[in-house]
N, C-alpha and C positions, 0 to 999 in steps of 0.2 A: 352217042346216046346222051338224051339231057337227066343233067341228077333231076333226083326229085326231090324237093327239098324238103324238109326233116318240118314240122309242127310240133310249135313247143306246147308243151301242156300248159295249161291255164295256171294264174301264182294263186296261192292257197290264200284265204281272206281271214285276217286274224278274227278272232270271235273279238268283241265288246266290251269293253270291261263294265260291270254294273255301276253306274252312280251309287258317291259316297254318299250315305247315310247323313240330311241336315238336323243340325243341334240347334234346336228354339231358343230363342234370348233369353235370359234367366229374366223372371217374373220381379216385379219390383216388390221390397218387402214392407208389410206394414206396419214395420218402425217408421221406415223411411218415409211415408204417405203421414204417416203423427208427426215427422219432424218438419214437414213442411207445414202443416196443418196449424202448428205450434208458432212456427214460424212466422205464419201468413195472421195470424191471431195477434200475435204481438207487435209486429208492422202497424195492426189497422188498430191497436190500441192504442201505440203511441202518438199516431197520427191524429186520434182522434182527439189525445190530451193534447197535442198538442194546440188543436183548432180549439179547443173548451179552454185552455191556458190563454191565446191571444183574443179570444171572443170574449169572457168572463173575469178575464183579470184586470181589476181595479187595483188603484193606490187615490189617497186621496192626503196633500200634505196640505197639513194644517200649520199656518203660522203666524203667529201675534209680532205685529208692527211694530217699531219704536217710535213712537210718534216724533218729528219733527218739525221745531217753527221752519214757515217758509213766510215770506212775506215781500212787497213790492211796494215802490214810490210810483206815484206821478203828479201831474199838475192840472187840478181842474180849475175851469173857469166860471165863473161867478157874474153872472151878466143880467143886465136889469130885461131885458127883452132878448130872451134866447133866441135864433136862429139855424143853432147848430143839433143835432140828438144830443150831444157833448155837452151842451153849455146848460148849466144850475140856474134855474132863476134865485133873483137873491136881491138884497141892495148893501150900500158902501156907505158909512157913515163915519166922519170925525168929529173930535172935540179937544181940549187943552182944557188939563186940572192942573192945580197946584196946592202943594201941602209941605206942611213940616211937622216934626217928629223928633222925639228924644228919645233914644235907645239905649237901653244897659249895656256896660261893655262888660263880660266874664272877662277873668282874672283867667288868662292863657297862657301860652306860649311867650307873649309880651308882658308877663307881669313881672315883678320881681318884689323881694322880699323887702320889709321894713321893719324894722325894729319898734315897736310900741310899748306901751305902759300894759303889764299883764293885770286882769282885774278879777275880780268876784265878791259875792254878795258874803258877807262878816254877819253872826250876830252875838252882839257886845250883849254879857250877864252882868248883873248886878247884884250880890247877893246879900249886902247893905243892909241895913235900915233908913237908911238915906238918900236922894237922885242923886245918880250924880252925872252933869253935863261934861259932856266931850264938844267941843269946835272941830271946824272943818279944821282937813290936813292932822288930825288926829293921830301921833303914829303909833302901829301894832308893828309888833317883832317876832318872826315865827320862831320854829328853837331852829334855824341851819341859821337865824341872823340875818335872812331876810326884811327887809325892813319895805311896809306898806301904811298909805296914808286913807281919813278914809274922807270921801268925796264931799259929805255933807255934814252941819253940826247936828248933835242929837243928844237928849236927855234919856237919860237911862234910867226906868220907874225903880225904887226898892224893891228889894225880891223877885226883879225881873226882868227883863231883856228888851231890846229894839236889833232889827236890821238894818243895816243901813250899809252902801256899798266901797269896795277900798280897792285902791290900785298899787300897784307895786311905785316904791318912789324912785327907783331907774329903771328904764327903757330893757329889755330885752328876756330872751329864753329863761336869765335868772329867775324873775316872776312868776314864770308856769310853775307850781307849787299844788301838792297834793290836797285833799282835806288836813285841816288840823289847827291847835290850838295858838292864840297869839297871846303875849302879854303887852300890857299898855307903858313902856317904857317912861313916861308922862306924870304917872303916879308914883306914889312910895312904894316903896318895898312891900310893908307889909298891906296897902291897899291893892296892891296886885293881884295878891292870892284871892280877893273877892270881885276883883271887877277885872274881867278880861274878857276876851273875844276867840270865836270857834265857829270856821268853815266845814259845811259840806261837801263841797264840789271845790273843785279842784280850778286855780286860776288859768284863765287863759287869755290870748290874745298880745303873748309879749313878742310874737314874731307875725308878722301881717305879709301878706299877699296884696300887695295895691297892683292894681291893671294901668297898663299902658296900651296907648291907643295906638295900633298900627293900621295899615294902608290895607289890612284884609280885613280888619274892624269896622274899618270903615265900608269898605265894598258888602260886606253881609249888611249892615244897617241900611244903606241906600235900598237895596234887593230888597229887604225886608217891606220898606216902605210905597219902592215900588209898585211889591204884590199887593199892599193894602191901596192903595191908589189905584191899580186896575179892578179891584174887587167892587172898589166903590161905583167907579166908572161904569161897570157894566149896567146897571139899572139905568144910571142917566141914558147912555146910548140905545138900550133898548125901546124907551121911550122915544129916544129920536128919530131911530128907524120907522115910528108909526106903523107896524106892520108884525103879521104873526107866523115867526119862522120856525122851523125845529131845532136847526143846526146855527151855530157864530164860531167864531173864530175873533182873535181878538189882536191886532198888532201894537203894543206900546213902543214909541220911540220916546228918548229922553234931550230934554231941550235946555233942563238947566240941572244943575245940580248941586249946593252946597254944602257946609260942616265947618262950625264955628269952633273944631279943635282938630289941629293939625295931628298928624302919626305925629307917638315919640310922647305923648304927652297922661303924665300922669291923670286918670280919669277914670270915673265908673259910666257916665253915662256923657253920650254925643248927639248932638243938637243935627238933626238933618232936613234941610230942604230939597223940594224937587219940585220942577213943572214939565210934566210930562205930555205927551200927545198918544191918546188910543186911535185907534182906526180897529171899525167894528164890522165884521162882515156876515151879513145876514143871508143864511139861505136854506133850500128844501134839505134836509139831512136825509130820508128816505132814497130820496134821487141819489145825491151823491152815494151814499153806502151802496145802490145797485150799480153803480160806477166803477167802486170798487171794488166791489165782487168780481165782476167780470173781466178787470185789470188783473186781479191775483190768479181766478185761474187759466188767463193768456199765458203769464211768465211764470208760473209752478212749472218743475223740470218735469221731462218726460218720465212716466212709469214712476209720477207721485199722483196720488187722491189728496185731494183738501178734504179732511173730515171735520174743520169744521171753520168755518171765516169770521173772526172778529169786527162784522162791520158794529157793531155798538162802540165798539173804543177804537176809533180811528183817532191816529195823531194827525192833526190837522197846524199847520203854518198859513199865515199868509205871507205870500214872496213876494207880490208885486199888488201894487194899486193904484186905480184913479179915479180921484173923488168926481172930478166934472165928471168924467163916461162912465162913470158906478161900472168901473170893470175891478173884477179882483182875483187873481191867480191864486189859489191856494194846494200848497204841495202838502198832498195825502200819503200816507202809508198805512196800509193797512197789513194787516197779519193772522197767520190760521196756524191749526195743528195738519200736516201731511202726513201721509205714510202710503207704504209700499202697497204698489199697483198690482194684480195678480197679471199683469199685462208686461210687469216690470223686468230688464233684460237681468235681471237677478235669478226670475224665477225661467232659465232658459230649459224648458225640457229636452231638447237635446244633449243636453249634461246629464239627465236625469236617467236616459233609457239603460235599462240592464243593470243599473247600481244597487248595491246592498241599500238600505234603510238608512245603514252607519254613514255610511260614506253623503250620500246625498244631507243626511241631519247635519255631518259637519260643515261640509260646504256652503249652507246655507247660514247656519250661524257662525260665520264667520266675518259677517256683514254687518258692520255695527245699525245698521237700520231693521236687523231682527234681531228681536228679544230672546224666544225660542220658536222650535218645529215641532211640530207630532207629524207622524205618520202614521196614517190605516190601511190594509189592504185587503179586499175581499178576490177571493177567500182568502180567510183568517191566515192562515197558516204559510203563506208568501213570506219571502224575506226578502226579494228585488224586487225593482222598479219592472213596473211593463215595457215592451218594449216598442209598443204604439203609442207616439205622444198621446193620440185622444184619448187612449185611458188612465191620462194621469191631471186631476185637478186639483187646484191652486185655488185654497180658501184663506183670505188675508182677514185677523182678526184687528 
């Protein structure tokens, strides 16, 4: 017989467990919404100063210049029929003067001392009732016993006086003698107490100063003579030129030169001859001065202004000449006041950006070509540089 076999009962099905209960995010609080809120406020505040700081912020340094000569040579040419833009019309004249002259020599470094006769004016009283005459060589005796003679003879009225003048009768410093009374050692005794003699002033002249001529005495007196010799000359030459110029130039050469007292030689005054030769050179002064304008600011250094060009007082030479070709070279210099360019690698804004006021003002006057700085900054109340060169300007006084 077949088993039958056994059916299992079905497995029991656990029940479900209910889903856990979900717990909502915790709500954000509204501290936390004001801290960012605060947050976010202050970000776009700073941001915004900062955009109104680099849009708005100015500096502006003010600085006064030390003025500086600058000035330049060169050589213009002087030609009777220009060709060149360069070339002056002009013309070349000469002549030969000659002169002589007597000049004072001072009592200098070449003088040396002489011993002389000290002198001064005496006047002799008489208090008589009788004239009484004195002859020349007359001697007065002061009280140190000096003894002086007097120059000329002279009668002497009763009850009255004459002047008349006396020298010491030796040579030296003994003479120089104060005011004071002399007696006439000549007469008697008792005629003395009525006729004597009494200075004012004080004698002088017993030690002298004579000049000697030396080799520098002579060169000033020649120069001297010379300048009066091209003074002269200029009227003749200008006549010669036949022509109405603005500008001359004047070259003297010297052809002779003499002096009838050698150095060494005891003298007050020396005798000088000269024949000299000018060469006159006539031309447009206006022309050349824009010549040299334009030369001085070629060679002015970079990051200098010429503030102002001395073409009135050009020093003018002439270096070369030729009478046949009426050519004449004449070396120019002209000269001006400079000063600092706001262009100038002085004022390098790059140095500038970010720095205090202090720092940039020392910087800057440390440059002997600035006098002082100011600085301004809008707004007021800034104490650095910007930090955009273009808001920083450079005003040169």
């Amino acid at each position: 017989m077949e088993a039958t076999p056994v059916k299992k009962a079905p497995a029991k099905r656990k029940p479900k467990a209910a889903p856990a209960p979900v717990t909502p995010p915790p709500r954000p609080s509204l501290k936390m919404y004001r801290r960012i809120a605060v947050t976010f406020v202050a970000l776009t505040f700073l941001t915004l100063a900062a955009v109104v700081y680099l849009s708005f912020s100015r500096a502006t340094v003010h600085v006064v210049s030390e003025a500086r000569a600058v000035s330049t040579t060169f050589v213009a040419d002087v030609v009777a029929a220009p060709t060149e833009e360069t070339d002056i019309q002009g013309v070349v004249v000469s002549n030969v003067f000659e002169q002589a002259s007597e000049k004072t020599i001072e009592a200098g470094t070449g003088s040396k001392e002489v011993e002389a006769k000290a002198g001064g004016m005496v006047t002799i009283y008489n208090k008589t009732g009788s004239a009484q005459p004195l002859v020349a060589t007359t001697r007065l005796l002061s009280p140190e016993q000096v003894l002086f003679r007097i120059d000329t003879g002279v009668t002497v009225p009763a009850n009255g006086s004459v002047e008349v003048m006396a020298h010491a009768d030796e040579p030296g410093a003994v003479g120089e003698i104060g005011p004071t009374k002399f007696t006439i050692p000549g007469l008697g005794t008792t005629l003395q107490q009525s006729i004597y003699g009494e200075s004012t002033e004080a004698f002088v002249g017993g030690v002298q100063q004579v000049g000697v001529v030396t080799q520098e005495d002579l060169d000033k007196a020649a120069s001297e003579l010379e300048e009066e010799m091209i003074v002269a000359a200029r009227d003749t030459l200008r006549l010669q030129a036949n022509g109405t110029y603005t500008g001359e130039a004047f070259f003297p050469e010297v052809l002779e030169k003499k002096s009838d007292t050698p150095p060494g030689t005891e003298a007050g005054v020396v005798r000088i001859s000269m024949r000299l030769r000018v060469v006159a050179v006539f031309f447009d002064k206006d022309q050349l001065a824009g010549i040299a304008e334009a030369k001085l600011y070629e060679q002015v250094p970079k990051g200098i202004d010429i503030s102002d060009a001395n073409s009135d007082a050009l020093e003018i030479k002439v270096d070369h000449y030729d009478l046949e070709g009426q050519i004449a070279n004449l070396n120019v210099t002209i000269s001006g006041d400079g000063e600092l360019a706001p262009t100038s690698d002085v004022f390098n804004k790059d140095q500038m950006l970010g720095k205090s006021a202090v720092e940039v003002k020392r910087s800057l006057e440390s440059s002997d070509a600035i006098k002082s700085v100011d600085i301004t900054f809008t707004p007021f109340w800034l104490k650095r540089m910007p930090t955009l060169k273009d808001h920083i300007r450079i005003v040169v006084e």
